[in-house]
N, C-alpha and C positions, 0 to 999 in steps of 0.2 A: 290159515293160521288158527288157531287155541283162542279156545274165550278169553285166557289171560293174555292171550299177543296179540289181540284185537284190541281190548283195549289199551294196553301199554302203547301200540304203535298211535294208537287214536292220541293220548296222553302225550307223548312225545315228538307229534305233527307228522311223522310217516306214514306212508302208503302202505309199510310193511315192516317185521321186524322179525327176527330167529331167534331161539333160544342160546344164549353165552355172549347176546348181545348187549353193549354197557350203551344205556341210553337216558341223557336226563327228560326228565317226564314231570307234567305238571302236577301237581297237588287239586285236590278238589276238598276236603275236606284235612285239618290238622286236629286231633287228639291228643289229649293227654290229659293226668289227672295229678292227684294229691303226691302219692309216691316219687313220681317222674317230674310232674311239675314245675317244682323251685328248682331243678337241676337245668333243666329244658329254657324255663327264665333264664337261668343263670347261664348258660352257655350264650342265648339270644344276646341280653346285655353286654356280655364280653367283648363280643364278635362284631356287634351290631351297632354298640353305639346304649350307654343306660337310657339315653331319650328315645330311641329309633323307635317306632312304629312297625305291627308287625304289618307282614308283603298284603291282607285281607281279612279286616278282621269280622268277618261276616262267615270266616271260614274255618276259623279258629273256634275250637268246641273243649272246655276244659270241665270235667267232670269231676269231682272229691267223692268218692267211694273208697277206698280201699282201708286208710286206718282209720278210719273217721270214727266211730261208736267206742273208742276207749279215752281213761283218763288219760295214758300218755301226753306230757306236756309237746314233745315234741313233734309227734303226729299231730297235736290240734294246731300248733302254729304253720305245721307247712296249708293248710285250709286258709289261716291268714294269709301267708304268704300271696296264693291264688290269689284271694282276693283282693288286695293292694294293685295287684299286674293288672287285675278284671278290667280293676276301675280307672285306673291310668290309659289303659289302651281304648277305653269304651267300647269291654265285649258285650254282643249280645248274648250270647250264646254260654256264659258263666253258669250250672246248675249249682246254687250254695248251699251251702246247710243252712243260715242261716237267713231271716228276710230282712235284717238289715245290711245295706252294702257298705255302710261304714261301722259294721260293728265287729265281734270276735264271735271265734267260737270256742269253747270249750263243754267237754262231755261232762253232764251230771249224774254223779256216780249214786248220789239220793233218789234220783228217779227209777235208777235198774234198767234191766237189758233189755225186758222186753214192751214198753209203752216206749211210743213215738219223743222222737227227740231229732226233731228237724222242723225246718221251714218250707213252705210253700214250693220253692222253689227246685227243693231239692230232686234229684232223678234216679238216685240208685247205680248198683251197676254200670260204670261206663257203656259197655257190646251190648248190654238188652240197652239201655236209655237211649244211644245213638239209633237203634232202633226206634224205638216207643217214641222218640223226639224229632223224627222228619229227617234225621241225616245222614241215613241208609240211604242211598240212589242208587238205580242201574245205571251201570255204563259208567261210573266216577271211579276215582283213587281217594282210598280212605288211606291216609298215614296215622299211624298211633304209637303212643309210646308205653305198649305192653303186648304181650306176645300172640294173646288172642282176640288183636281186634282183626285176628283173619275168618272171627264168624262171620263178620257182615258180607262174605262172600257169597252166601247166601242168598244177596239181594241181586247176582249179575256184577258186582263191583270189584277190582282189583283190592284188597284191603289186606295189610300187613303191619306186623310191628317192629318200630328201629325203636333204637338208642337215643339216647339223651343228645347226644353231642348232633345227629341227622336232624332230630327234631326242631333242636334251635336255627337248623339251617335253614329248615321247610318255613319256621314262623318266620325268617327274615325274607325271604325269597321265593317262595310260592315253588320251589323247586328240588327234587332229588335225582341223582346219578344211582342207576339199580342198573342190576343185571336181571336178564331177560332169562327165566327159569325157565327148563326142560317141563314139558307137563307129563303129568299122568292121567290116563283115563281110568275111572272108576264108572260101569255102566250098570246101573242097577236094573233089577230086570224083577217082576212077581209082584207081591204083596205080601207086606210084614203079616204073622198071623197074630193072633188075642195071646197080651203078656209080653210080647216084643215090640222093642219102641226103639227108634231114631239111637241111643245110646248103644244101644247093642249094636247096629250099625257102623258105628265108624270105631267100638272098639272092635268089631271083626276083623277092619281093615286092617288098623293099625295093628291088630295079631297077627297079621298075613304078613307083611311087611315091615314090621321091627317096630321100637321107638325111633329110629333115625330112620326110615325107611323111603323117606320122602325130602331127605335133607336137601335144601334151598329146591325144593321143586314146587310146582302147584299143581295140585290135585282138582281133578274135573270130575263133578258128580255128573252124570248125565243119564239117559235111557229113559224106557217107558213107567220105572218104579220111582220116578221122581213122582209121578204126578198125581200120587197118593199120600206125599210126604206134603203136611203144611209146613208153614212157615217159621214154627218153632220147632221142627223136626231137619228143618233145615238148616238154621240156627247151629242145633247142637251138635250135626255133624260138621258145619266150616270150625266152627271153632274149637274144636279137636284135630284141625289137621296138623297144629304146631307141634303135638304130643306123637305126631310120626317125622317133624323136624320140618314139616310144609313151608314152605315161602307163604302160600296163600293158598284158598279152598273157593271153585265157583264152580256158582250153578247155573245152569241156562234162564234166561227170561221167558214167564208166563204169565199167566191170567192173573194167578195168584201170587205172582208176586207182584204187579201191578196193582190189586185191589191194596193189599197192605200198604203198600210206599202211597198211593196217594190219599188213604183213608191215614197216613199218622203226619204224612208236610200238610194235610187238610187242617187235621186237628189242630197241628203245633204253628201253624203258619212260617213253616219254613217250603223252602225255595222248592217248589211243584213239580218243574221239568224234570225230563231226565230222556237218555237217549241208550238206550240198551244194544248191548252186543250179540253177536249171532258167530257162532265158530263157521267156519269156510267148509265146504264140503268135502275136500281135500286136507282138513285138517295131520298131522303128523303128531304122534306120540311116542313117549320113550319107551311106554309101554301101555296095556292095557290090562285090566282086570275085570273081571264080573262079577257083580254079586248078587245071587239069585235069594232075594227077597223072603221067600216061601220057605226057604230050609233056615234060615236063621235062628239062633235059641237066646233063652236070656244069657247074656255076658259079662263076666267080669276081667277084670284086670288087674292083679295080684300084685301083690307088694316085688318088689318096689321101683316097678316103671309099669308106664301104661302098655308094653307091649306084651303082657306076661297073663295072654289071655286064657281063660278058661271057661267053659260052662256052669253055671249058677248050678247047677245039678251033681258038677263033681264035686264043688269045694263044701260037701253037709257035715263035715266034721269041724268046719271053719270056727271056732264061737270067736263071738261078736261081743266088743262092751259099749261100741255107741253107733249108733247112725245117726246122718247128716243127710238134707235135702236143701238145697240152694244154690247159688252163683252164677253168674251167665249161663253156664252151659244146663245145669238141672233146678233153677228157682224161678223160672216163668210159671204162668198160673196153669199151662196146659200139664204142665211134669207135677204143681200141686194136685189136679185134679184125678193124676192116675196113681197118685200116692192116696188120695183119700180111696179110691178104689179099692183099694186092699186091704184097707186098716177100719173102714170105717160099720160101727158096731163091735170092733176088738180094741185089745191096749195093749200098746208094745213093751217087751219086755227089758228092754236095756235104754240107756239115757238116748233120745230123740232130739237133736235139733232139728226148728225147722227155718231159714232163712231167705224171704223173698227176695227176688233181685230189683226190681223199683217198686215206690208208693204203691203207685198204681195195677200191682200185683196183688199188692196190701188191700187195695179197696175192691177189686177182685174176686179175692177169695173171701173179704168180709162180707161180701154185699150178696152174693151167688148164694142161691139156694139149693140145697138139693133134699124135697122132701121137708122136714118141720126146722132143720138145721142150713147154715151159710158154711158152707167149704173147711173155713176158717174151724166154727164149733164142731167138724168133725175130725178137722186133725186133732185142736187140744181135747176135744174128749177123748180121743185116742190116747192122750198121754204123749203127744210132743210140744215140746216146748219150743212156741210160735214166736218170734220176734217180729214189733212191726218195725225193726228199725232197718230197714232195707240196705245192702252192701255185700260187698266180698265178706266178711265176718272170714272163718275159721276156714276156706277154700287155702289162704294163704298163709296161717298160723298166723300175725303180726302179734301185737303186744299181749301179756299173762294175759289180761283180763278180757281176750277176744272172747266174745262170744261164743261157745262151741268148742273155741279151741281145748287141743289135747296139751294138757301140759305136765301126764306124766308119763313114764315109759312103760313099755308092753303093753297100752293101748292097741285095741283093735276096730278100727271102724271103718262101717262101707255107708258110701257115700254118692252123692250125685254128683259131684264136680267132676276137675278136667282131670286133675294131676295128683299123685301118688308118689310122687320121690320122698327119702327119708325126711322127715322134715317140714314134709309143704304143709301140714297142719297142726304144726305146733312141735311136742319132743319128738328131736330125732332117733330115738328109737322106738317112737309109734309108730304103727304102720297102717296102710288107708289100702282098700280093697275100692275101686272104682268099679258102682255100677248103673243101670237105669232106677228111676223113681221107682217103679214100681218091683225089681227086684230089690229096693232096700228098703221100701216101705214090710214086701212081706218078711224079709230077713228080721227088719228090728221085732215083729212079731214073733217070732221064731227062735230069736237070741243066737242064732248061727246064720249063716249063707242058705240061701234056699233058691229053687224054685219060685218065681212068684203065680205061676201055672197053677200051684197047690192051693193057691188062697184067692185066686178070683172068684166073685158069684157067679152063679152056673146061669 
């Protein structure tokens, strides 16, 4: 069997399982956040009973990132919402904005977008947080209710995203009916060289293979070229496998993913064990790929789907009016550190956002020094405009006043995120060129598509 059918059979008490096979399987983790949330409640209570109790609530992990940093009336009360369910259920596992648990939230538009406006509590990003916060495990089932919490695939773990209506089923009953997805093998093989990062990566793949190229399948990173990718590299290739139509994205268990997983359930005092999977020697795929590490270039992914890939080197006629650096997939502190690479001692020439994906990205790049300057003062003396208020911001477009967000048409910006359909950041008829940190750090230098090869120090 497939890392994924190892654990799925593990999940569903089998000895064994094939792919097209419909099997219910246990839950080990349940997600969800602001957007999905009150919908997610609201299907539970229906179904279940407005008093019921959910099936373990030690298991249940609900995160508020996604509209949170606008006035929107609406989007602050679904944060109420949460938290009402939090405290009724007595979760532990609630990340709030705010540090009262009987109180409200609402955005302070007096304060502006970029000084902190959040509590203690708060974690960012759901996919990096469940990371940063102990509830990544090998060998578990992540359920979530949004489409990339197939990064944490990353860790060894089966991790996908349902719907609203599967979700409220998983909270009643620790349980879902899936079908056992065909894998693909992806065997990476070499070493990336200096200017290519993890992002070019899996949009190589996804150019090989389409945007739907992997529809309801799960994609197996494996070979000797893993063990040069950390864990933020890892990261941002599971959670682009959706943007090829993935079921789910795993990687084999190692050192290092062991050192992570028990240096952040250490930190966070969540649950330590964990029992990791190993593919069968006889493993079966649908198919296989290689990707030879060594020839890869910087890459983009053009408007407007992520499969519409090209080389950073063709598109020099591209001009650019904004870049972006943030969200699960490109605002960890490792993808800031290779944007300060390029930028740092220059000033970009078109509008920069920068958007970390938790706090603690935030204290990160404030606190890191590199030289007489902290990470942090060499973006903004670059000239991007740093937010510490950590979230999806402008990955997603939500309300006018998102952060970053594009809100008029014939906008052009490249960006670190996952996805580039008309629309996904604001007006739909902007359009978003997806690429690595460090190719759109040197772009926004540049004012067009570039190279980011041209602008590293020698």
């Amino acid at each position: 069997m497939t890392l994924t059918e190892k654990l799925l059979a593990r999940a569903a008490g089998k000895a064994r399982v094939q792919a097209g096979e419909n099997i219910w399987v246990k839950a080990d983790v349940l997600m969800t956040h602001d957007v999905c949330g009150p919908g997610t409640i609201g299907v539970f209570q229906r179904e279940f009973g407005r008093d019921a109790k959910v099936w373990d609530r030690d298991r249940v992990v609900i995160i508020p990132d996604h509209y949170i940093f606008t006035a929107d009336s609406k989007s602050n009360r679904n944060v109420d919402i949460l938290r009402d369910f939090a405290r009724e259920q007595e979760l532990p596992y609630f990340y709030d904005v705010v540090d009262d648990p009987k109180g409200g939230w609402k955005f302070d538009t007096s304060k502006g977008l970029l000084k902190r406006q959040f509590g203690n509590q708060y974690a960012g990003v759901c996919h990096a947080a469940l990371a940063a916060k102990g509830h990544t495990r090998p060998g578990e089932v992540l359920f979530g209710t949004d489409s990339h919490t197939c990064m944490a695939g990353a860790f060894n773990e089966f991790a996908t995203g349902i719907g609203n209506t599967d979700a409220g089923f998983v909270m009643g009953t620790g349980r879902l009916l899936i079908k056992v997805p065909e894998t693909m093998r992806f065997r990476l093989e070499g070493r990336l060289q200096r200017g290519v990062m993890a992002k070019d990566i899996i949009l190589h793949v996804i150019g090989e293979i389409g945007f739907d190229g992997a529809t309801y399948r799960a994609m197996q990173f494996d070979g000797p070229g893993i063990t040069s990718l950390s864990m933020d590299d890892r990261m941002t290739i599971a959670n682009m496998a959706i943007e090829a139509g993935g079921k789910n994205a795993i990687f084999p268990f190692d050192a290092r993913t062991a050192e992570y997983v028990e240096a952040r359930t250490g930190l966070n005092g969540t649950r330590t064990s964990f029992d990791p999977v190993e593919a069968d020697a006889d493993q079966a795929f649908l198919s296989e790929h290689v990707v030879d590490l060594d020839r890869l270039e910087p890459t983009v992914a053009c408007h407007p789907d992520p499969g519409q890939r090209k080389t950073a080197k063709e598109l020099g006629s591209v001009k650019l009016d904004r870049a972006y650096i943030g969200s699960c997939t490109g605002g960890k502190t490792s993808d800031f550190v290779a944007f300060a690479q390029v930028v740092r001692g220059r000033r970009v020439v078109i509008d920069t956002f920068g958007v970390p994906a938790t706090p603690g990205i935030v204290q990160e790049l404030q606190g890191t020094r590199w030289g007489s300057e902290t990470i942090w003062e060499i973006l903004v003396g670059a000239g991007v405009r740093m937010t510490e208020n950590a979230g999806c911001a402008a990955c997603l477009g939500g309300p006018v006043d998102t952060f970053g967000r594009m809100n008029e048409g014939g906008l052009k910006c490249i960006s670190a995120t996952n996805r580039n359909f008309p629309g996904r950041m604001g007006h739909k008829e902007s359009q978003v060129f997806l690429a690595s940190p460090a190719t759109v750090a040197a772009s926004a230098l540049a004012g067009h598509i570039v190279d980011p090869r041209e602008y590293l120090p020698k």
